[in-house]
mmCIF file of the C-alpha atoms, coordinates in Angstrom:
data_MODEL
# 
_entry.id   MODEL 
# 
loop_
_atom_site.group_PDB 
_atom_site.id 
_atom_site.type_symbol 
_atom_site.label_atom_id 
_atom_site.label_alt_id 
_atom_site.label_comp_id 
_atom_site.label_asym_id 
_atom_site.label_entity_id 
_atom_site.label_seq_id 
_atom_site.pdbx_PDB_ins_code 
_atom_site.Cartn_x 
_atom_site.Cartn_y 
_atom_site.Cartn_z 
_atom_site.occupancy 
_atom_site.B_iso_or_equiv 
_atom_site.pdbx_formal_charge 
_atom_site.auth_seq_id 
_atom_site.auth_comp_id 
_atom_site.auth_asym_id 
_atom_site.auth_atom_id 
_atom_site.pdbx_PDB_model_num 
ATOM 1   C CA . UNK A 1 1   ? 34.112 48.137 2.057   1.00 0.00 ? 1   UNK A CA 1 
ATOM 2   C CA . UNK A 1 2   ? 31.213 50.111 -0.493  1.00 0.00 ? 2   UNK A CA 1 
ATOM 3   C CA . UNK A 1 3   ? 32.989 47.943 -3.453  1.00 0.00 ? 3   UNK A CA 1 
ATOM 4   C CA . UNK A 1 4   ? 32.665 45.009 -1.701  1.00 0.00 ? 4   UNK A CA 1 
ATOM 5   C CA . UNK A 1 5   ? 29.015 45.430 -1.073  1.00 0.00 ? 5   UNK A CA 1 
ATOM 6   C CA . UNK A 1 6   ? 28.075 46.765 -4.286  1.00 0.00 ? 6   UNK A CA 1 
ATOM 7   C CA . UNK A 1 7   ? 29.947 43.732 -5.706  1.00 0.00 ? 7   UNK A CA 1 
ATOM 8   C CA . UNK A 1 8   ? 28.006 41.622 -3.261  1.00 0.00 ? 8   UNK A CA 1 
ATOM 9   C CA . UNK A 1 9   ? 25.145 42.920 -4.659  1.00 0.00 ? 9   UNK A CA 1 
ATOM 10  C CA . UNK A 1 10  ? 25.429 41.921 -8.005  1.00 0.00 ? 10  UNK A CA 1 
ATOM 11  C CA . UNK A 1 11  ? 26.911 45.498 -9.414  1.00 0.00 ? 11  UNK A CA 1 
ATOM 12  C CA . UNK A 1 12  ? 29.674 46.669 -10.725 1.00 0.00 ? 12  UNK A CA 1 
ATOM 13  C CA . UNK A 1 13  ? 31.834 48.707 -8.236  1.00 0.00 ? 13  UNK A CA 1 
ATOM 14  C CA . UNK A 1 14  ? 32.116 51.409 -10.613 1.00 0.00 ? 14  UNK A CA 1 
ATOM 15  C CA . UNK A 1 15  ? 33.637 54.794 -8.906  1.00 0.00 ? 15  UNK A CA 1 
ATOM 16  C CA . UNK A 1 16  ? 30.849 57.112 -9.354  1.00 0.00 ? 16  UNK A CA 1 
ATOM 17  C CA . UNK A 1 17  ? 28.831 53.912 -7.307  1.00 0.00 ? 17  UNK A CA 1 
ATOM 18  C CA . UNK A 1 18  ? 31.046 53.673 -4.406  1.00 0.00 ? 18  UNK A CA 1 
ATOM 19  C CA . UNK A 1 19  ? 30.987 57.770 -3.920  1.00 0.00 ? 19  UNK A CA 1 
ATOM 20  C CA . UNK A 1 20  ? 27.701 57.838 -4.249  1.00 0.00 ? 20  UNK A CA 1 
ATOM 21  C CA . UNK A 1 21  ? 27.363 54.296 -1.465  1.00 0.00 ? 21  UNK A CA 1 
ATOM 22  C CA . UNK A 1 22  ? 29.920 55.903 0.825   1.00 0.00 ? 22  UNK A CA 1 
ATOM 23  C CA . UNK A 1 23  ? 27.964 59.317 0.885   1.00 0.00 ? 23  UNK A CA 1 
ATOM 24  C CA . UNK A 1 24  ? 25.067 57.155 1.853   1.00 0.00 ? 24  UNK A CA 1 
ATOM 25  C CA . UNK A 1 25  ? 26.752 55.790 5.082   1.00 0.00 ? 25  UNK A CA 1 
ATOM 26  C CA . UNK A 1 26  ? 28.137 58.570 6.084   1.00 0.00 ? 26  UNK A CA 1 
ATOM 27  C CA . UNK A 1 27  ? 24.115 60.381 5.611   1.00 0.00 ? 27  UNK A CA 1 
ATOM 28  C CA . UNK A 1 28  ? 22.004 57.215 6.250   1.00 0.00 ? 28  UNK A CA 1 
ATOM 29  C CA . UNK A 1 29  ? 18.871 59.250 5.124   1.00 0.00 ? 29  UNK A CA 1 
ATOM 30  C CA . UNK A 1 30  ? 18.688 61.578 2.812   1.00 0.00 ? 30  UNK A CA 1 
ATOM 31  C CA . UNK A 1 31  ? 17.205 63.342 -0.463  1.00 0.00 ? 31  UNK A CA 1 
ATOM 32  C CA . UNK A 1 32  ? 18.560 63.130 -4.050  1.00 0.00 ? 32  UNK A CA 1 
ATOM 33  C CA . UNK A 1 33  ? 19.375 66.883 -3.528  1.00 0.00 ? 33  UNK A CA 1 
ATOM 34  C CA . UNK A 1 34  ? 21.668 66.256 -0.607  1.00 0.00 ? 34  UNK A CA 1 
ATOM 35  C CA . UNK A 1 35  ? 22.943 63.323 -2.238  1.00 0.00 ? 35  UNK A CA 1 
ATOM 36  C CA . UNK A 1 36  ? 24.187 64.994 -5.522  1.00 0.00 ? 36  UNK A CA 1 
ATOM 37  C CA . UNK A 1 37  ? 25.060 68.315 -3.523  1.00 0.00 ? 37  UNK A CA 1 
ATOM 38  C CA . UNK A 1 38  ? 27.775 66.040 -1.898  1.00 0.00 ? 38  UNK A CA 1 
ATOM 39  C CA . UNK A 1 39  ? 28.477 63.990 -5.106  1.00 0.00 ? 39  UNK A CA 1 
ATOM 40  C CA . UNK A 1 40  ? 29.275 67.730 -6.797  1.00 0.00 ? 40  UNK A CA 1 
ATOM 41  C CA . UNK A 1 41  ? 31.730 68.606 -3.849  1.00 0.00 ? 41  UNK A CA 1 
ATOM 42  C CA . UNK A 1 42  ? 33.707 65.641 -4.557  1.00 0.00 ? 42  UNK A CA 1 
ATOM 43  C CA . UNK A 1 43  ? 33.239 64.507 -8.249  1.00 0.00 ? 43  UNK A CA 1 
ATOM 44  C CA . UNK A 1 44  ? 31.278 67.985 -10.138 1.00 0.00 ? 44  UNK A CA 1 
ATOM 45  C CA . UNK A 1 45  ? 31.720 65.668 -13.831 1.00 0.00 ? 45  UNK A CA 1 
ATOM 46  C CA . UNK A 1 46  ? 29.069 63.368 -12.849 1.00 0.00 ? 46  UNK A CA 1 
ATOM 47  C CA . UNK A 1 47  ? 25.770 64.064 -14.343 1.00 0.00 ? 47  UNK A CA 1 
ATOM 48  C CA . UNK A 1 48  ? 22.631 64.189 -12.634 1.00 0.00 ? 48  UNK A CA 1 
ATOM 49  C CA . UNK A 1 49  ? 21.313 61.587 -14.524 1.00 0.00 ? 49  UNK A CA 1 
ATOM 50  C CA . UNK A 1 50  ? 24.036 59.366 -13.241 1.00 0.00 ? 50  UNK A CA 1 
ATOM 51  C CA . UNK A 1 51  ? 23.029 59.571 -9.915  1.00 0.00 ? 51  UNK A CA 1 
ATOM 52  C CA . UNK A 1 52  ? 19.600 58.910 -10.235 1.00 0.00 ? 52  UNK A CA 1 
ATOM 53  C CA . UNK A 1 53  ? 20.373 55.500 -12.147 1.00 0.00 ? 53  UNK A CA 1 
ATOM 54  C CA . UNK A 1 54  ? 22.756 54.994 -9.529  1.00 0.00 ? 54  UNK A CA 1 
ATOM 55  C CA . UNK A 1 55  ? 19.947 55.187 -7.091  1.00 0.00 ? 55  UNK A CA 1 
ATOM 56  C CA . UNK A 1 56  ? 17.531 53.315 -8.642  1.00 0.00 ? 56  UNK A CA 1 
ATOM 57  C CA . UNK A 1 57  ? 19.680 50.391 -9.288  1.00 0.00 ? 57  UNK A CA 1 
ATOM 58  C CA . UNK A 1 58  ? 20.851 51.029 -5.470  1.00 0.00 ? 58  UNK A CA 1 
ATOM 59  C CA . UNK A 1 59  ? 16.885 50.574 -4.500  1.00 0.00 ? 59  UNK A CA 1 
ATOM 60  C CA . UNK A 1 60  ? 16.553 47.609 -7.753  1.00 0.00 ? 60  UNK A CA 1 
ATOM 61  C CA . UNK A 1 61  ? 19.727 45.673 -5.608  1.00 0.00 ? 61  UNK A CA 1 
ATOM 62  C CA . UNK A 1 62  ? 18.079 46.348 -2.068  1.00 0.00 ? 62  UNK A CA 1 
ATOM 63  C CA . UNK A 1 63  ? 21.290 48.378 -1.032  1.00 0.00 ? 63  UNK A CA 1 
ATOM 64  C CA . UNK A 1 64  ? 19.033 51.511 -0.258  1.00 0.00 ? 64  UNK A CA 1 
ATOM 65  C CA . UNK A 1 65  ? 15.566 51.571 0.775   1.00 0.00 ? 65  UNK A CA 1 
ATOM 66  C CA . UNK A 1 66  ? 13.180 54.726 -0.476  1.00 0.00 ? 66  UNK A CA 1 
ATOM 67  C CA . UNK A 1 67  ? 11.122 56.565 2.171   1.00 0.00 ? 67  UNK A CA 1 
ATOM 68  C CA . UNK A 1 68  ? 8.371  58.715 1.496   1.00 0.00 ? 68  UNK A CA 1 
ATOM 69  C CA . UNK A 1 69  ? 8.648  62.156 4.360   1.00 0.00 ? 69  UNK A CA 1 
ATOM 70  C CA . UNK A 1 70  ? 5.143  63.752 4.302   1.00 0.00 ? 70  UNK A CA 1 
ATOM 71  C CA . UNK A 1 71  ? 7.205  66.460 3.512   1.00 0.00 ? 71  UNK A CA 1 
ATOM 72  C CA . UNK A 1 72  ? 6.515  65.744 0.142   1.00 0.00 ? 72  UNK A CA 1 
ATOM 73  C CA . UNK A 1 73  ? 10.412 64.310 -0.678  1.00 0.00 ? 73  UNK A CA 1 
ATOM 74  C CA . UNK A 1 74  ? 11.509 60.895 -0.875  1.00 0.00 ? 74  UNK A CA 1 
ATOM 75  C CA . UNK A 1 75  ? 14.425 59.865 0.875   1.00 0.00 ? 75  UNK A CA 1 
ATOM 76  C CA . UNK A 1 76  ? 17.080 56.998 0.591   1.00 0.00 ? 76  UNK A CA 1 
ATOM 77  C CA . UNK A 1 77  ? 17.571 55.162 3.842   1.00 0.00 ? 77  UNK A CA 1 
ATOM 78  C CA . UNK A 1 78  ? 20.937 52.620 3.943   1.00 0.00 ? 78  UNK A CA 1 
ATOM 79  C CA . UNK A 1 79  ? 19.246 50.913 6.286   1.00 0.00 ? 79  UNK A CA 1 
ATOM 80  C CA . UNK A 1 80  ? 17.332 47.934 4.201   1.00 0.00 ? 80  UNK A CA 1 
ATOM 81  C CA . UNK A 1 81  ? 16.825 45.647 7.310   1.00 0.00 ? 81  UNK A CA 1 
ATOM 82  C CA . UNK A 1 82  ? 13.295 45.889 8.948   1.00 0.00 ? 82  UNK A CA 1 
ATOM 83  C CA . UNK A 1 83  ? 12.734 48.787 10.999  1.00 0.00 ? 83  UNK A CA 1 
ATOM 84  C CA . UNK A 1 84  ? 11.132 51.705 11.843  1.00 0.00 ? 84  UNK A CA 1 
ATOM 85  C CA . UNK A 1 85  ? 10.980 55.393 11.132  1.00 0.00 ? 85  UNK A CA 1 
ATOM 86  C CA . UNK A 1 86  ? 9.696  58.671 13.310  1.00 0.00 ? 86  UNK A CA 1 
ATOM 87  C CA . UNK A 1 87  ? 9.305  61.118 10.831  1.00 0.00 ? 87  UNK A CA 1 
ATOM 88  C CA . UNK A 1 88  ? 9.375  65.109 12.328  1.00 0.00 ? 88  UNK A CA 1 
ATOM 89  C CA . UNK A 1 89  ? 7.804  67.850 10.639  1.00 0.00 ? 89  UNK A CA 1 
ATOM 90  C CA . UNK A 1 90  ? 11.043 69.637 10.655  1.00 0.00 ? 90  UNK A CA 1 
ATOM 91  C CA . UNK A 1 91  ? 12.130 67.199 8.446   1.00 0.00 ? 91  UNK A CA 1 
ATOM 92  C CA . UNK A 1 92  ? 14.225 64.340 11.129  1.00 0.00 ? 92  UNK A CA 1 
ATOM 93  C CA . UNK A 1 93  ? 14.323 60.740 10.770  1.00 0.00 ? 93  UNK A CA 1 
ATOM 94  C CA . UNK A 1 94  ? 14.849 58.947 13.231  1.00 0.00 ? 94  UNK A CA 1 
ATOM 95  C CA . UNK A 1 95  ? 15.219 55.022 12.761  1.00 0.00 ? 95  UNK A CA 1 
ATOM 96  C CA . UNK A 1 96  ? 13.586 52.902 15.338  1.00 0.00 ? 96  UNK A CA 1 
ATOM 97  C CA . UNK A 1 97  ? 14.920 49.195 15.509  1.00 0.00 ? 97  UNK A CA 1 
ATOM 98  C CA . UNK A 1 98  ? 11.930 47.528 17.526  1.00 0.00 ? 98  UNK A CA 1 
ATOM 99  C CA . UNK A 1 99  ? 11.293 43.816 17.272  1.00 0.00 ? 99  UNK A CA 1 
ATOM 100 C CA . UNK A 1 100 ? 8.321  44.140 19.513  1.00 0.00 ? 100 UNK A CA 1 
ATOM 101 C CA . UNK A 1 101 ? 6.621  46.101 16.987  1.00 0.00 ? 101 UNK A CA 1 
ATOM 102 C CA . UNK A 1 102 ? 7.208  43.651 14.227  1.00 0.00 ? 102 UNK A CA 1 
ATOM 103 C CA . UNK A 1 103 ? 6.197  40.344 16.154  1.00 0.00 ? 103 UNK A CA 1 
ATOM 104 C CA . UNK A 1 104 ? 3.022  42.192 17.641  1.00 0.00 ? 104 UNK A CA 1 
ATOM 105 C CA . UNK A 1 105 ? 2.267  43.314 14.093  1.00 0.00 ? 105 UNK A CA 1 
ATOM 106 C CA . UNK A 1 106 ? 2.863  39.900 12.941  1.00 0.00 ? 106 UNK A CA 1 
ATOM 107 C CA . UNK A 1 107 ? 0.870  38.149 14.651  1.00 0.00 ? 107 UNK A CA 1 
ATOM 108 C CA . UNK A 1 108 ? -2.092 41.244 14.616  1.00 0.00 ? 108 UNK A CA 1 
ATOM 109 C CA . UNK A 1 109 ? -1.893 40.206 10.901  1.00 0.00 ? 109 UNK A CA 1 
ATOM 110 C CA . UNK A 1 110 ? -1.201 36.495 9.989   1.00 0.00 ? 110 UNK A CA 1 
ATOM 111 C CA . UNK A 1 111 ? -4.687 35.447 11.358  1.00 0.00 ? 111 UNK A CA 1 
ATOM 112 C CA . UNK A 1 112 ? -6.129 37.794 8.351   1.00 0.00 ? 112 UNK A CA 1 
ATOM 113 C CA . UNK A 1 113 ? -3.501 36.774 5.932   1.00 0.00 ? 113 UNK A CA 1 
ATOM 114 C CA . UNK A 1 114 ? -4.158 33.718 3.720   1.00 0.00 ? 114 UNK A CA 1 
ATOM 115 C CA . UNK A 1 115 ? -2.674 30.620 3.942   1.00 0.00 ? 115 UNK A CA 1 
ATOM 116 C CA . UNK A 1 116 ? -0.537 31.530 0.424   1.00 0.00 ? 116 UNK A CA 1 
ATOM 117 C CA . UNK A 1 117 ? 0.648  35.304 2.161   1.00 0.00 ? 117 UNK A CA 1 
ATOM 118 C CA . UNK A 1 118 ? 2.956  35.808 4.582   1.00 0.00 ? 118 UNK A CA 1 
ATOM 119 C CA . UNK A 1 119 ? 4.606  38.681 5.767   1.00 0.00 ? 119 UNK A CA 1 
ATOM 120 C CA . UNK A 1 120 ? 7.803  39.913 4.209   1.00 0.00 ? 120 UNK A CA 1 
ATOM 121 C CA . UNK A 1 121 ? 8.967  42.851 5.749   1.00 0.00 ? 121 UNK A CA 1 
ATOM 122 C CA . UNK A 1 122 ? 7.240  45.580 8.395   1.00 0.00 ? 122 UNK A CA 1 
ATOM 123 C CA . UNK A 1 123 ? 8.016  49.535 8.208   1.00 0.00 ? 123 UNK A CA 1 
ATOM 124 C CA . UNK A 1 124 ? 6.146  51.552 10.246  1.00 0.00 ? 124 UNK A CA 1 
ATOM 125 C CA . UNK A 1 125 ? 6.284  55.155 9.848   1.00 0.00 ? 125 UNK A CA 1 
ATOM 126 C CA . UNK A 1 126 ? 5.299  57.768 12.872  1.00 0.00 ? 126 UNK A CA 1 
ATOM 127 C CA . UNK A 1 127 ? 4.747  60.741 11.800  1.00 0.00 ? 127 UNK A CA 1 
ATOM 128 C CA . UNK A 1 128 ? 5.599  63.716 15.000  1.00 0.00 ? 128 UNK A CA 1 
ATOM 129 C CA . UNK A 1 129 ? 4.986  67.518 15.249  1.00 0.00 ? 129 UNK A CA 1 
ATOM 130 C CA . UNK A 1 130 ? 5.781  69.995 18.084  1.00 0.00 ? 130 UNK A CA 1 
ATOM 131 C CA . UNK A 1 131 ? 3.211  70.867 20.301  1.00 0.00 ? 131 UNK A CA 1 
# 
């Protein structure tokens, strides 16, 4: 199935691509740390630069989408369709798949966008501490 969609996508289905895909679904969201942590358990030969231009051209390809946690880290999210994140300061995220949110921003917005801008895709990010 990860060949298949990287092929979809345009990409060679190299190996090193569909480990580091499949450690995607099985993490949904996660850092470039976690990502080659789990990489090294399975395949230790592949470099670290590998996996970052694996990532980008994951991002390039719109198979992962990059999240910025105000942790301070970015994190890949398989997720590419619109939706929505809740963001914990012990470091959870949560997706939120709302299409309320995204018609009521929609329409908030297309009365102050210009007749040549539309609206391509929504993300909102909530950021949550304890109490």
């Amino acid at each position: 199935m990860a060949r298949d969609i990287i092929k979809n996508a345009g990409l060679k289905a190299t190996p090193q691509r569909v480990l580091v895909y499949e450690i995607m679904q099985e993490l949904c969201h996660a850092t470039t740390d976690a990502i080659l942590n789990r990489v090294r358990q399975q395949r230790p030969e592949i470099t670290v630069s590998t996996v970052y231009r694996i990532l980008d051209s994951f991002c390039e390809a719109a198979l992962l989408a990059k999240l910025n946690h105000p942790n301070g880290k970015t994190y890949f999210d398989i997720n590419v369709d619109e939706h929505h994140h809740l963001l914990s300061d012990d470091n959870s995220i949560v997706d939120v798949e709302d299409e309320e949110i995204g018609a009521f921003i929609r329409q908030k917005f297309a009365e102050k966008l210009g007749d040549d801008q539309q609206i391509e895709k929504i993300s909102v990010q909530i950021i949550t501490s304890k109490k």
